[in-house]
C-alpha positions as CSV (number, residue, x, y, z in Angstrom):
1,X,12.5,-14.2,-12.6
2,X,10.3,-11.5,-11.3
3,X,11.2,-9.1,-14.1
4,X,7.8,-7.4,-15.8
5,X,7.2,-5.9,-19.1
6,X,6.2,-2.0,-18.0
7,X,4.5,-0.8,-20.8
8,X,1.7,-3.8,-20.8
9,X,1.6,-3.3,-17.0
10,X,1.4,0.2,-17.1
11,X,-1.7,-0.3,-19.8
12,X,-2.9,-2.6,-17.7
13,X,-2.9,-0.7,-14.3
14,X,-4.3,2.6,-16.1
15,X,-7.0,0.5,-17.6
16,X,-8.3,-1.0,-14.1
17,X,-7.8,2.5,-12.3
18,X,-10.3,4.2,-14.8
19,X,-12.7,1.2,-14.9
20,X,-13.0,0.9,-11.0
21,X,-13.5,5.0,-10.5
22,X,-15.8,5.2,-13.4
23,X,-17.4,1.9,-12.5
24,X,-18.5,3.1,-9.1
25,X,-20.0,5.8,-10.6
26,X,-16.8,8.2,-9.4
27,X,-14.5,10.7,-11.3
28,X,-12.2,11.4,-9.0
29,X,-9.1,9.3,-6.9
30,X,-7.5,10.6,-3.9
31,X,-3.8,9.0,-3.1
32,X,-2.3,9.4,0.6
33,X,1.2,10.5,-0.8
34,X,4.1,9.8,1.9
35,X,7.5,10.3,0.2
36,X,7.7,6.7,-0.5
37,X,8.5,4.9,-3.8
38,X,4.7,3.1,-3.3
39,X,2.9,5.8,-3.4
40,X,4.1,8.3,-6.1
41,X,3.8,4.9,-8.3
42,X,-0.3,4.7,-7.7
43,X,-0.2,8.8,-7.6
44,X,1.6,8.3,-11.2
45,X,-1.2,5.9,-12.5
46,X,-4.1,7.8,-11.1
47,X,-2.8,10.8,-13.0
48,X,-2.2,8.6,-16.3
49,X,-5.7,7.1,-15.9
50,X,-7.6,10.2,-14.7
51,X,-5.6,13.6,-15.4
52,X,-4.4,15.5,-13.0
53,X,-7.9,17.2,-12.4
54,X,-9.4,14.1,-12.1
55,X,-6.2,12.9,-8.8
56,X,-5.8,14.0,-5.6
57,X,-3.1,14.1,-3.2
58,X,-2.6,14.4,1.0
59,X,0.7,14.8,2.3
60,X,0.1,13.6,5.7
61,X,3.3,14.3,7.8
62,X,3.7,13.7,11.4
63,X,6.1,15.5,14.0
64,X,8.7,12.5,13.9
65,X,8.6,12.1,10.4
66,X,12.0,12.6,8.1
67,X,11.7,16.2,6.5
68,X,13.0,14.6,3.2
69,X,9.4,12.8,3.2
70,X,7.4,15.9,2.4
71,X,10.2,17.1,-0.1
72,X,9.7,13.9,-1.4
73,X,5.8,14.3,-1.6
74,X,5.7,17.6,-2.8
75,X,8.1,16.4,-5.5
76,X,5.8,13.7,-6.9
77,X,3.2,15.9,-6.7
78,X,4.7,19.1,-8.6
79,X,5.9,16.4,-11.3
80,X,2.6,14.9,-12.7
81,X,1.2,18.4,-11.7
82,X,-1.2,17.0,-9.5
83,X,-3.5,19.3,-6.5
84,X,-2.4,18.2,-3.2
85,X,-2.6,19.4,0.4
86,X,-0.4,19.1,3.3
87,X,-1.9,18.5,6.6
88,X,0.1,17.6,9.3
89,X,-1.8,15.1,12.1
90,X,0.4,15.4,15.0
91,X,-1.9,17.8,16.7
92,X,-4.5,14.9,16.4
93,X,-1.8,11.9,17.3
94,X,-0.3,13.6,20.2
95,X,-3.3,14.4,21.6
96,X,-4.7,10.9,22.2
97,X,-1.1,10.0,23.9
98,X,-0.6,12.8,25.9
99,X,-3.8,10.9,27.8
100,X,-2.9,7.1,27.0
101,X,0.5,7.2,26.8
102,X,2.3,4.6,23.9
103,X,4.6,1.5,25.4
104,X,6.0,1.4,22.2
105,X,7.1,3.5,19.1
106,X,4.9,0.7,17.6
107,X,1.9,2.0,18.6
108,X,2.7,5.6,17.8
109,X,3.3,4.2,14.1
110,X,0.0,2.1,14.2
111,X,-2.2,5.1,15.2
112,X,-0.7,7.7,12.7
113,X,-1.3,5.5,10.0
114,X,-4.8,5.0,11.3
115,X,-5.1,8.9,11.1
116,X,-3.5,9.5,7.7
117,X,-6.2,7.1,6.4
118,X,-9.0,8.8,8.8
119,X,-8.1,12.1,7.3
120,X,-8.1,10.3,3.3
121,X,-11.6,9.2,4.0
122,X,-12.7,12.5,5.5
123,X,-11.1,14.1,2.2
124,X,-12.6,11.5,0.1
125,X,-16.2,12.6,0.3
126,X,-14.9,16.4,-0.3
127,X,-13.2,15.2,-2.9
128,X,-15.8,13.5,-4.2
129,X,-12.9,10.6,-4.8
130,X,-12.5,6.9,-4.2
131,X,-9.4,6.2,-2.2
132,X,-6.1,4.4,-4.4
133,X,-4.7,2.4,-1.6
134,X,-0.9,2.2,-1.8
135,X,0.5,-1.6,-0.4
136,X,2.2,-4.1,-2.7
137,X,2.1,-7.6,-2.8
138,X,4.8,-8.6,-0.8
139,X,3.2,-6.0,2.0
140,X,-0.1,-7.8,1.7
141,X,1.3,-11.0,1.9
142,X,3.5,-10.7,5.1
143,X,1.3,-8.8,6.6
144,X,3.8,-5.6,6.9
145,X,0.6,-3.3,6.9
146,X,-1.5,-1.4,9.6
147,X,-5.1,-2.8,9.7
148,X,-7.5,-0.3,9.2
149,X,-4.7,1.9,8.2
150,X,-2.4,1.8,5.4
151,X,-4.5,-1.6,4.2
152,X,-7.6,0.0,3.8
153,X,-8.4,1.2,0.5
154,X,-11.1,1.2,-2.1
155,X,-8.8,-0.6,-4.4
156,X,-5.5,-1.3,-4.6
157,X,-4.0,-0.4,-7.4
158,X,-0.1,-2.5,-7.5
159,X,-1.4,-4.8,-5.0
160,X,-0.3,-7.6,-7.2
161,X,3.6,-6.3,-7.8
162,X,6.2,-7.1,-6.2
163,X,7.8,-4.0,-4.4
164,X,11.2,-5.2,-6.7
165,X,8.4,-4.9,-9.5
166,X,7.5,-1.6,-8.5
167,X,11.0,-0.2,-8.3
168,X,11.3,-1.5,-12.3
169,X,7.6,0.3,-13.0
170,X,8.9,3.3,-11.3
171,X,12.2,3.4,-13.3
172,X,9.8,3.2,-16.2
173,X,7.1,5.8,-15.3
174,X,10.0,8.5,-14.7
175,X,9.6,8.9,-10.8
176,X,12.1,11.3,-9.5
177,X,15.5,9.3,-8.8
178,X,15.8,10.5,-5.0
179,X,12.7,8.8,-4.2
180,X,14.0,5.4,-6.2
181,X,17.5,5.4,-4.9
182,X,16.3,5.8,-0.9
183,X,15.7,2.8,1.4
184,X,11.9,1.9,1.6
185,X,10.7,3.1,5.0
186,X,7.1,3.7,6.3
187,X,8.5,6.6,7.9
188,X,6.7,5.6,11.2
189,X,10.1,6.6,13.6
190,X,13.5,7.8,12.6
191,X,15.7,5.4,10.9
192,X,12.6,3.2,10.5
193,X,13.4,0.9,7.3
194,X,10.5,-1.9,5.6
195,X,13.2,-4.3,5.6
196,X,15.1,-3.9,8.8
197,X,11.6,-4.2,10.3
198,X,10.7,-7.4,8.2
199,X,14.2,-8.7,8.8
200,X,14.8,-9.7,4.8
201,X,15.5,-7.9,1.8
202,X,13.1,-7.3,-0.6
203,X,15.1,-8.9,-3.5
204,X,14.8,-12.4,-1.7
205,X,11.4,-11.8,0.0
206,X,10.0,-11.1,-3.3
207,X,11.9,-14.2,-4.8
208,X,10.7,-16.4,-1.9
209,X,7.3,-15.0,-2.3
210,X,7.1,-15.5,-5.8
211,X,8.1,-19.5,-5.8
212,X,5.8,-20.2,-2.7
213,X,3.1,-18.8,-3.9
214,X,2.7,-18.0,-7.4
215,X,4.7,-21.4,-8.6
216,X,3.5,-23.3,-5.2
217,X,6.4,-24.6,-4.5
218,X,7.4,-26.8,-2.0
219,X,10.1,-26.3,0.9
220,X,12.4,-28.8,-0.8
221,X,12.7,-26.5,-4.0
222,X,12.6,-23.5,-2.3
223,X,16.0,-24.7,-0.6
224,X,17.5,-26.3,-3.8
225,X,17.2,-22.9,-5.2
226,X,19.2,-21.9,-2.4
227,X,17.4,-20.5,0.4
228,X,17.4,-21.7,4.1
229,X,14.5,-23.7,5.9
230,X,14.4,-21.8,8.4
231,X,14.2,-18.4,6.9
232,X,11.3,-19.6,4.1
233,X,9.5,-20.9,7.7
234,X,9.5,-17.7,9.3
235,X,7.8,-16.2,5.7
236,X,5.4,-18.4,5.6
237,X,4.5,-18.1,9.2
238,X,4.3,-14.4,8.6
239,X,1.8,-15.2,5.7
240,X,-0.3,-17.6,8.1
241,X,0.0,-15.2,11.1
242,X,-1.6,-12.1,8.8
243,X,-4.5,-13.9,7.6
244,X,-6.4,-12.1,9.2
245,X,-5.6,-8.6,7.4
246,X,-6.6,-9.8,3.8
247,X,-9.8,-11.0,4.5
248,X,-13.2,-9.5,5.6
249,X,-13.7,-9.7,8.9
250,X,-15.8,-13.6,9.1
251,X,-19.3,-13.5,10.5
252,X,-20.9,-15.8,12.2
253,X,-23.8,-17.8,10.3
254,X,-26.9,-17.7,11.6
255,X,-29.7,-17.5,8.3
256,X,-29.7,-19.4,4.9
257,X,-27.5,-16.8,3.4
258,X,-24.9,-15.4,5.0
259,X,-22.6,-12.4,4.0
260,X,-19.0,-13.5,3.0
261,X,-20.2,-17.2,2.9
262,X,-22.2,-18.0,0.4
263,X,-23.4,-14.7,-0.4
264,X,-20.7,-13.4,-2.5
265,X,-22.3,-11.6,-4.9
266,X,-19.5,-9.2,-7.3
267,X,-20.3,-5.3,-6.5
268,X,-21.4,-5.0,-9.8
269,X,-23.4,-8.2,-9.8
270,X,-27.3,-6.2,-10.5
271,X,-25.7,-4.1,-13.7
């Protein structure tokens, strides 16, 4: 059902990579590389759409983090013979809890992935680069993403695959097999896993996903094709309840025009 045909995605993804660095009048991307299966997929595209020269990589580990992460990174890295540089951010993490201490490893997680995207930006004017955000669709779509952090991007390169789609492109685009064969995590405390946190697997979220939204189906087919009410309830109140992260943050109208409402003008909409 969810199967994709690589190649024409790959050509596809390259494609929109180059036009939306070139497009902005950029040369350059810059990919937060974590370990993760997510990540050395967009850091594999950037490369195939820009060259190495032109792709830039910041292995952002924290003190908790596994040490198979940076391995991991530094893998990816070496194998599409991309730049990178490794700075670590618990200095700057630890810092602002040793004065507000967390309640939860939550917050911990929140905030470093606040910083890892703090230190991209900062990197992305050196760099002279426009940031390749990371997330996949079914991230976007349950909201399993940190506002302002892991969600925030220039562009989003797989943001419309399936992570079970991006485990097929990785197959495809040769990523090293330790990264493919480990559980997803977002490496944000030890033993952290993507779906022990969502509380589904990926091959029926992605399946659920898929029917809901892209075939708009109803709850009634969703459960003839053998999934519980209750459990397609809880997704979509997960899509409902992170509204709120895929959109721009709504302003209040006040004048004739108003920004996000009906001025909504593309970027490129005086070229």
């Amino acid at each position: 059902m969810l199967k994709i045909k690589c190649e024409l995605v790959e050509k596809i993804l390259v494609s929109a990579i180059r036009d939306s660095i070139h497009k902005n009048g950029f040369k350059n991307a810059i990919v937060g590389v974590s370990g993760g299966l997510d990540s050395a997929v967009v850091l594999a595209l950037c490369q195939k759409a820009l060259g190495a020269r032109h792709t830039f990589a910041l292995l952002l580990p924290y003190r908790a983090s596994a040490p198979e992460s940076l391995e991991h990174g530094k893998a990816v890295c070496a194998k599409y013979k991309v730049p990178f540089e490794v700075i670590d951010i618990s200095a700057a993490v630890d810092a602002y809890f040793d004065r507000f201490p967390a309640d939860t490893p939550l917050q911990i997680g929140n905030k470093c992935a606040r910083e890892r995207m703090s230190v991209l930006y900062d990197f992305s004017v050196r760099k002279k680069a426009l940031v390749a955000g990371t997330s996949n669709k079914s991230e976007l779509l349950v909201g399993y993403s940190t506002q302002f952090g892991d969600s925030a991007a220039a562009f989003l390169p797989i943001g419309d695959l399936y992570k079970t789609q991006v485990f097929e492109l990785a197959s495809h685009l040769g990523i090293p097999e330790a990264i493919i064969a480990k559980k997803p995590s977002a490496d944000l405390w030890p033993g952290q896993t993507d779906e022990g946190e969502i509380g589904i697997a990926y091959k029926d979220l992605d399946i659920i996903l898929h029917l809901m939204i892209d075939r708009r189906w109803d709850e009634g087919e969703i459960i003839e094709h053998g999934y519980a009410l209750p459990l397609i309830r809880r997704i979509k109140k997960m899509i409902v309840n992170s509204q709120f992260k895929r959109t721009m943050p709504p302003v209040i109208k006040l004048h004739p025009r108003t920004v996000g409402i009906d001025f909504r003008y593309l970027r490129d909409w005086n070229k």
